[in-house]
N, C-alpha and C positions, 0 to 999 in steps of 0.2 A: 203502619209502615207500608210503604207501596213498593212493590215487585214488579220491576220490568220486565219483558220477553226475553230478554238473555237470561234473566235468572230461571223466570219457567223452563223454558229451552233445556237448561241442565240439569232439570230434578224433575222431568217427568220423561215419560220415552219417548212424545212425539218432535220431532227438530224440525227446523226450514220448515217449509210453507203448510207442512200439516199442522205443526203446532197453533193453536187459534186461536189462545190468550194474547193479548198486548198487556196486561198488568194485573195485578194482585191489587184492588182496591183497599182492601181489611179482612183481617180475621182474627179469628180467637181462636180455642183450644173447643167449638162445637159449628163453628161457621165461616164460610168465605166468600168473599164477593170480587169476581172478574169483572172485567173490560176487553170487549176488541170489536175493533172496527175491520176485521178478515172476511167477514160476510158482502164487505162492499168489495172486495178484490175480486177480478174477471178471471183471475188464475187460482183461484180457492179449490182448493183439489175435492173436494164435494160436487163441487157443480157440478150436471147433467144437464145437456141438453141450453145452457146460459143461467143456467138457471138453480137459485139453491133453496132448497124445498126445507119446509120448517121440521122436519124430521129432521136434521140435519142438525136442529140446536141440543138434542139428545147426545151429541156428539161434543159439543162446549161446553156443558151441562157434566161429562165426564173427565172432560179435560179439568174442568175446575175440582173436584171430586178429588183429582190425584195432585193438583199443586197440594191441596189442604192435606192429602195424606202425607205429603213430604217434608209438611210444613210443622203438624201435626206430631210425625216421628223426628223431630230434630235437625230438618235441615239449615234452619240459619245457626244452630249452635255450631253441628261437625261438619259445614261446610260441605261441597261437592267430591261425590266416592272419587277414589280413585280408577282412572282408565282401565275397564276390564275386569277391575273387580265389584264387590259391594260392600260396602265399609260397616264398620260395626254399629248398629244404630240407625243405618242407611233404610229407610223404608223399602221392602220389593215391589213391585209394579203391582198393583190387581189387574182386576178385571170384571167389565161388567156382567155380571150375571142375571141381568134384569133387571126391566123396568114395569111401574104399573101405575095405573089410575094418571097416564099422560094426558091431555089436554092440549090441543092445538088452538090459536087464539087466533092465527091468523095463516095462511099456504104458503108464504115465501118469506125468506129472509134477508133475500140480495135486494130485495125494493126499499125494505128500512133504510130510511136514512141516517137516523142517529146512532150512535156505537149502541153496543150489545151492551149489557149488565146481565153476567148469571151468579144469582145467589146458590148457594146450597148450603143446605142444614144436616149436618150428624145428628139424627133423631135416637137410632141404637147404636150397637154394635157393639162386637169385642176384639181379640186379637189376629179372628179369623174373619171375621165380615163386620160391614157397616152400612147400615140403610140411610141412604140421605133422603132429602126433600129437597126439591130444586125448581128455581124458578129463572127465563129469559126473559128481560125486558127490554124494552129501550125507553129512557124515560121514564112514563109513567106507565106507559102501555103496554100490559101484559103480552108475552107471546105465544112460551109454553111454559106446561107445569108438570110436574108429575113426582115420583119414588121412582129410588136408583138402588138395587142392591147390588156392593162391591164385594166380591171377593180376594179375600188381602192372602198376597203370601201363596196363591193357588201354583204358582207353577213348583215349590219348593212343596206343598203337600200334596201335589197330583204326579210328583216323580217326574215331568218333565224334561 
């Protein structure tokens, strides 16, 4: 089943132009795979300088991380929380807590021409964290790779 950007848009925190997903290619209940073509945009709020640096796909690579956690806790069942609150069920944001054993394959992302693809994999986790494996490609050609550890739920156990 494919997820447009208005569905990302409202189940994960970033909106308008930070948000970097354009679609939800597939997932399951251990894996997800994005699209978007935001790295060709000249108003991509990463850019520095004109320019968007392959560090930068650690950042899409995150985004996709939290469609699958919302996707993962229930959001096409109980549909989008209510304004203001967090509905029952409703996955809470995480946050990244680290990355490791990243891989850059190539220094920029704004030169690709073809849409992005970021994979990521739920390798562990429980109801406090979850390590993914994540990969940016376009095509067939690798961009970056690396391990993402999320912390799920942190602002609700660090009293925030």
């Amino acid at each position: 089943m494919r997820l447009d950007r208005a569905w990302i848009e409202r189940h994960i925190p970033h909106h308008g132009r930070m948000c970097l997903l354009d679609e939800v290619i597939s997932w399951d209940a251990d894996r997800i795979s994005c699209s978007s073509g935001s790295h060709r945009a000249a108003d991509n709020p990463l850019r520095a300088r004109g320019q968007l640096g392959i560090a930068c796909g650690i950042e899409y690579a995150a985004q996709a991380m939290a469609v699958h956690g919302a996707l993962a806790g229930g959001a096409l069942e109980i549909g989008p929380p209510a304004a203001g609150s967090s509905a029952a069920g409703w996955p809470a944001p995480g946050f990244l807590a680290g990355v490791r054993n990243v891989e850059f394959h190539v220094l920029r992302l704004d030169d690709v021409p073809g849409d992005l693809i970021c994979d990521a994999v739920r390798v562990a986790g429980d109801r406090g964290t979850a390590l993914y494996e994540f990969e940016l490609r376009s095509a067939a050609t690798r961009l970056l790779t690396g391990r993402a550890t999320v912390l799920l739920e942190a602002k609700e156990r660090m009293h925030l």
